[in-house]
N, C-alpha and C positions, 0 to 999 in steps of 0.2 A: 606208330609212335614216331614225333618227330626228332630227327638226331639232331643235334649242335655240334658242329666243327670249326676248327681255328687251321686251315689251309696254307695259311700266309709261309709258316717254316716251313710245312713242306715241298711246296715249287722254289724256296732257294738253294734246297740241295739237290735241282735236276738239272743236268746239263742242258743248257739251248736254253735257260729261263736268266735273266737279269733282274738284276734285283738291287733295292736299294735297304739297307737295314731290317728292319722290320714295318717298313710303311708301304712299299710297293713292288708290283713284279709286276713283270711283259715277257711273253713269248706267243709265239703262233704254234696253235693245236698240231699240225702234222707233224712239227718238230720234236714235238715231246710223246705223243701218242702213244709210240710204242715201250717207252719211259717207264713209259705210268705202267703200261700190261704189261712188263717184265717186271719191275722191281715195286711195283705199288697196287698191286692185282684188286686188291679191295676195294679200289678208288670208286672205277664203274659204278660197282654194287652199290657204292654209299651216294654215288648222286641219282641214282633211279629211286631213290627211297628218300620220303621226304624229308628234308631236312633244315636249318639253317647255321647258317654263318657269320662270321665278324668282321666282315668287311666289305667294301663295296664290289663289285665285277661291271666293264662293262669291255662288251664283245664285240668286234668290229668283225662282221660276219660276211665275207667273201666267194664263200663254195658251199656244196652240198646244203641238202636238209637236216632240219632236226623239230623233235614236236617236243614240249617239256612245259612244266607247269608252273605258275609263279603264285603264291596265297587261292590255289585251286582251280586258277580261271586260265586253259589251255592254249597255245600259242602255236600253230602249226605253219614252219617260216618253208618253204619249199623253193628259195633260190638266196644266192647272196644279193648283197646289196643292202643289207640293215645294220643298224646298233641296238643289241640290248642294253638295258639295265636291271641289275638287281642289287637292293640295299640290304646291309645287316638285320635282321631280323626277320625279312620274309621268306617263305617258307616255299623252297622252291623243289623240284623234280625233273630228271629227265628223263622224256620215256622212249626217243629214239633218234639216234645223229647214224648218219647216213656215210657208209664207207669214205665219199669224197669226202665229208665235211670239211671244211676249215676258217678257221677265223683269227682275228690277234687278239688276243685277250690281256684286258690289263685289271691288275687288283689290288684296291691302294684301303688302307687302313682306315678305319675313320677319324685317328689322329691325324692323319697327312689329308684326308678329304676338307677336315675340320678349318686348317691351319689355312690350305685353298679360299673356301670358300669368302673367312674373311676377307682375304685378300681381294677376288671378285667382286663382292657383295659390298663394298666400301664402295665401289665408286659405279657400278652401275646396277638397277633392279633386275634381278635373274631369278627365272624360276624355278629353284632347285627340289622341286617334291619329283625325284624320281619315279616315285612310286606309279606316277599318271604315266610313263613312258616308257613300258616296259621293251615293246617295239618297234623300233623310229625307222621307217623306209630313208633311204638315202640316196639322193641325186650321182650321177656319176662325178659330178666336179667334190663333193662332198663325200665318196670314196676316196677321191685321189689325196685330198687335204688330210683324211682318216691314214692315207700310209704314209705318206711325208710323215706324218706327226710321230709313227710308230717306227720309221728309220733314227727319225733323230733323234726320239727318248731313248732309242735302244745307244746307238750311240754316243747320245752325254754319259750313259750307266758305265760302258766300256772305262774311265776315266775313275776307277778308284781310288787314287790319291788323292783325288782333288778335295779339299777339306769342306770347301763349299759343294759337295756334289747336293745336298737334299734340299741346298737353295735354289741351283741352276737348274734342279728337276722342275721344280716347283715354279719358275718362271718361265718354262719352257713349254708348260702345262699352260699357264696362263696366256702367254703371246700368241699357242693355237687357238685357245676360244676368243680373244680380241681382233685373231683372223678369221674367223670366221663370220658368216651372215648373220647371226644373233646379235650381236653388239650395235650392230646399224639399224635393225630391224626394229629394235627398240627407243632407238636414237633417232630415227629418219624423220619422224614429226610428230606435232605432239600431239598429232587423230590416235598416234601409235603407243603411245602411253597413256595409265587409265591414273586414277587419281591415287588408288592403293599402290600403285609402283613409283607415284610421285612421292609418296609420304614414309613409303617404306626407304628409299634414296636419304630423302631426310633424315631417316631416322639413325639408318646405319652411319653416314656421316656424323651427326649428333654422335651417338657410339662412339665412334673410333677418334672424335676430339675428348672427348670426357670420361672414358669408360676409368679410368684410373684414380678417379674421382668419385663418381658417381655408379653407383652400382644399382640405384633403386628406380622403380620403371615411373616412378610416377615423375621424377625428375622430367625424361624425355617426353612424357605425356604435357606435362605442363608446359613444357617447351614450345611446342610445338599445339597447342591450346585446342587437344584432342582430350580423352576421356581414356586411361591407361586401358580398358578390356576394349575398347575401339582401335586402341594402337595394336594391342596385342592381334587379336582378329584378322586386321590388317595385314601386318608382317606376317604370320602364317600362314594367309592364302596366299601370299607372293613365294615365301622362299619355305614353307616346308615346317619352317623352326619358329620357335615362339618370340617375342621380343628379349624375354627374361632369357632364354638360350643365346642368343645372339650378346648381350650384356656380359653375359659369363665367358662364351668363345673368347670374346676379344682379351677379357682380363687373366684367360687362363694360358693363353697363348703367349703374351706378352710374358707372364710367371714361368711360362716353360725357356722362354728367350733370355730372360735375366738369368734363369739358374745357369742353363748350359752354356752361356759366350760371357758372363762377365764374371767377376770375381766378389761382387755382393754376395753377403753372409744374407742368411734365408730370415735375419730379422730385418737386415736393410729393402730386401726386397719384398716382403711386408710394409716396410713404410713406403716406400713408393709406389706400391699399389691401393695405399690406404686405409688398410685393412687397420680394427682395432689393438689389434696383437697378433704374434707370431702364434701362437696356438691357437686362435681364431682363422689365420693364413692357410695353416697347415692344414685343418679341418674341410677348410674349403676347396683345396686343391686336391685332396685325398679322393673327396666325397666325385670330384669331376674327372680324373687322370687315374684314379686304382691303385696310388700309390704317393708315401709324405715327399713335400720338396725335398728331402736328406735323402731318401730313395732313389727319386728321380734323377735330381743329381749325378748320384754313382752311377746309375745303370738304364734310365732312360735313354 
């Protein structure tokens, strides 16, 4: 039987883990290890048995072995020098990490993955289907860039007062992958862009000028004098997510943004989003975030 866990609270009550609200945590496995086997015994047990969870992981893997299963197909890593991924919903196991083991492990919400991605995905084509890369070998320079990045998120975290910390996370996240070789890789010429990563550009653009407006796909299809199940097709072999997904991130993002920093009433923020009524607003924001703007508000 497969288990379901929600992880995220419990690494912010372990010493040696940072953590930003309920969107992300970072710490390195040796530091917490024995944590977990003193006050959290059960843990082990529950990740050798398959299970999943609601949030994303990805493991910056440095030392020792480990073999462990990802939707049934085995992965046996026998030195560091890799990054995993594993997304929400896949159904993973471990079935053995090696006394050395160690890695940095970071684990961010798919709220805060969500809010990322727009951000990226506006202005360059990336290909975010996880799911194809669950173990990505990595160059020693592409190490060194993976602990820089894990010094200085651990470092902005240090900084709990700061009222912007889940901004500063958030572009701190971003400036690593615009340093990194992927951004050029994609940009260096157009042999290196295909026509689906051109159009999917388009489209996200298109998006993120009109999404406040326009909510319906055939809009951006006609735009752009494609056939909307061509567009669609398109934008989900590039990024993972469907056009109509990408349409809704952006509007639901922007609704999470007006709730929490301004002082619009949740019918003003209804009209600025378009929406035909505030009970129409509500519905939709419920049906994508788990909970009414009035909720969220209070305690998102």
């Amino acid at each position: 039987m497969v288990q379901n866990y929600e992880w995220l609270p419990l690494f912010e009550n372990i010493r040696g883990v940072d953590t930003i609200e309920n969107n992300l945590a970072i710490f390195t496995f040796s530091e917490i290890r024995e944590q977990l086997h003193q006050f959290h015994p059960d843990f082990f047990a529950a990740v050798r048995s398959p299970h999943k969870f609601n949030f994303f992981i990805i493991v910056n893997h440095f030392a020792g072995e480990c073999r462990f299963k990802v939707d049934m197909e085995e992965y046996d890593v026998k030195q560091g020098g890799n990054i995993f991924y594993c997304t929400p919903g896949q159904i993973v196991s471990i079935e053995s990490v090696s006394d050395d083991f160690d890695a940095h492990v970071l684990i961010l919400s798919e709220q805060f993955i969500e809010s990322l991605l727009v951000y990226l995905n506006g202005s360059i084509p990336f290909n975010l289907d996880f799911r194809r890369r669950i173990v990505v070998p990595c160059s020693e320079q592409e190490m060194h860039m993976q602990n820089v990045f894990v010094k200085t998120l651990r470092y902005v975290l240090l900084d709990k007062d700061n009222p912007y910390l889940l901004q500063v996370t958030q572009h701190v996240m971003m400036a690593i992958f615009y340093a990194s070789d992927k951004p050029r890789m994609m940009n260096n010429s157009d042999g290196g862009r295909t026509n689906a990563d051109v159009l999917t550009k388009q489209f996200l653009e298109l998006v993120k000028s009109n999404f406040r407006q326009e909510r319906q796909l055939k809009f951006y299809s006609d735009k752009m004098c494609i056939t909307s199940r061509y567009l669609s097709r398109v934008v989900k072999e590039c990024t993972g997510s469907s056009a109509s997904d990408w349409i809704e991130r952006y509007v639901v993002l922007e609704a999470r943004a007006l709730l929490k920093s301004t002082n619009m009433t949740i019918q003003q923020v209804s009209d600025e989003l378009n929406f035909p009524s505030q009970t129409f607003f509500g519905k939709y924001f419920k049906r994508r975030v788990g909970m009414s703007p009035k909720e969220y508000r209070r305690v998102g």
